[in-house]
N, C-alpha and C positions, 0 to 999 in steps of 0.2 A: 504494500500500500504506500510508504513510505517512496518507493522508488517511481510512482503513479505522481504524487503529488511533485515532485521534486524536478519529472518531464515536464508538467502542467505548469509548473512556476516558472523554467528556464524558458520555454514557448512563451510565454505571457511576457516575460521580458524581453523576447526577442523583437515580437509584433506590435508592443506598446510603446512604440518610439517617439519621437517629436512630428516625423515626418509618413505617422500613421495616424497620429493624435490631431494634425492640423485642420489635414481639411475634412474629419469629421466633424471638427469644433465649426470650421467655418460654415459646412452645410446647416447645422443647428440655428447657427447666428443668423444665416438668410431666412429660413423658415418660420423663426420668429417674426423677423421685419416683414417676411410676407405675410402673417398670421395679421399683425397687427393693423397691417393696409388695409386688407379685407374686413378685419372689424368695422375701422373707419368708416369703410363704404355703404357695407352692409346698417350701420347706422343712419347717414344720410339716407340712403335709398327710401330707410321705414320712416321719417318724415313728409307729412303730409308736403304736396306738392304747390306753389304755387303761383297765378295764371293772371295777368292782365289782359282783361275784356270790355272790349269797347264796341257794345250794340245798339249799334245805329239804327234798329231795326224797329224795339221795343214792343214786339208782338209776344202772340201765346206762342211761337213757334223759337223766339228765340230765347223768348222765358226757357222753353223747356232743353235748351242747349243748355243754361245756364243751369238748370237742375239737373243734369246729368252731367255735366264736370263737378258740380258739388257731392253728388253721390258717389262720386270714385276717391274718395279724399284728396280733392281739388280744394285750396282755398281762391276763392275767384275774390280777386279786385276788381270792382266796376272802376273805368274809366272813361273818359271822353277825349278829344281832340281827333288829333290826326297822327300818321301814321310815326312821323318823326319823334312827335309829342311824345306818342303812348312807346316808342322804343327809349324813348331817353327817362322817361319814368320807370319802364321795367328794368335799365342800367342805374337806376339811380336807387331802386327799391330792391335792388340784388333776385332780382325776380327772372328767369332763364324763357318765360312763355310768353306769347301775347297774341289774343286769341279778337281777332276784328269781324263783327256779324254784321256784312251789308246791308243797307234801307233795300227799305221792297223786297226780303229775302223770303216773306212768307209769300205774298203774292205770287214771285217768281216761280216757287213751290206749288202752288195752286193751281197756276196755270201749264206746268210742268215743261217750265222751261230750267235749264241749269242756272243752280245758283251756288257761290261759292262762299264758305265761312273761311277769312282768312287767318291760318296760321303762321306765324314767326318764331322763330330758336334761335335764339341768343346762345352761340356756343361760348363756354368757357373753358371747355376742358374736353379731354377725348377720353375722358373715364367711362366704368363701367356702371356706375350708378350716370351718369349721362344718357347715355345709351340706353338704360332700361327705362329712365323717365318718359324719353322720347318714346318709347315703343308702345307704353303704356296712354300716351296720350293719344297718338297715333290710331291705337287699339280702341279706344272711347271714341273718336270719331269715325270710326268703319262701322263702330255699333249703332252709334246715333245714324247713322245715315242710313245705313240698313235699316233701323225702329221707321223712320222719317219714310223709307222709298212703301215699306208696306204697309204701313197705316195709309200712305196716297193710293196704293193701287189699290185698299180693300174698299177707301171709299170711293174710288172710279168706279172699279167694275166687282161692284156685290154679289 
């Protein structure tokens, strides 16, 4: 047994060098700094998001845009002006979205011509909590639009 333990300590000293010790210490040290990134993100991400909106519309149709970015944990700031205005407010209010709802956008709907809710992104970064906000807002207007195309066709043709 003696002679088991004595192999086992001389190999352990042979492999536990500086230049074996290094870069598993250094591997350690990165996967922290990567552990703690992703904290970071993963933080940001779960904060509510949010969205300067300037509806120039002020119907039940753009009400209900504004209810459905409030349902997604959207904070919506109403705004007014123009387009430079309402981007230099969302740079000034640290705010990444600016969401503009055309006049006449129900109308335009009614009568089933194309009408456009304009979106803006304010990039500040190529993160990955960037990226999912986007996706996610993105995601809430393919839904809205879709809710929006078949409520018209079901009251066209009942």
């Amino acid at each position: 047994m003696r002679v088991i333990t004595n192999i086992i300590v001389k190999e352990a000293r042979e492999l536990l060098t500086l230049q074996m010790l290094a870069p598993f210490v250094a591997i350690m040290v990165v996967f922290v700094f990567i552990g703690r990134a992703i904290r970071g993100e993963r933080a940001k991400s779960s904060q509510p998001q949010s969205v300067i909106v300037a509806d120039n519309d002020r119907t039940a149709l753009s009400e209900s845009v504004l209810v459905a970015l409030q349902s997604e944990r959207t904070t919506v700031i109403p705004a007014e002006g123009n387009l430079d205005e309402l981007l230099d407010l969302a740079r000034a209010a640290g705010v990444t979205w600016v969401v503009v709802v055309p006049e006449s956008l129900e109308q335009r709907v009614q009568a089933f011509e194309t009408a456009d809710i304009q979106v803006y992104n304010i990039v500040t970064g190529f993160s990955i909590t960037q990226m999912e906000k986007s996706i996610k807002l993105k995601y809430l207007f393919d839904r809205a639009n879709e809710r929006l195309a078949q409520a018209y066709l079901a009251r066209a043709y009942p």
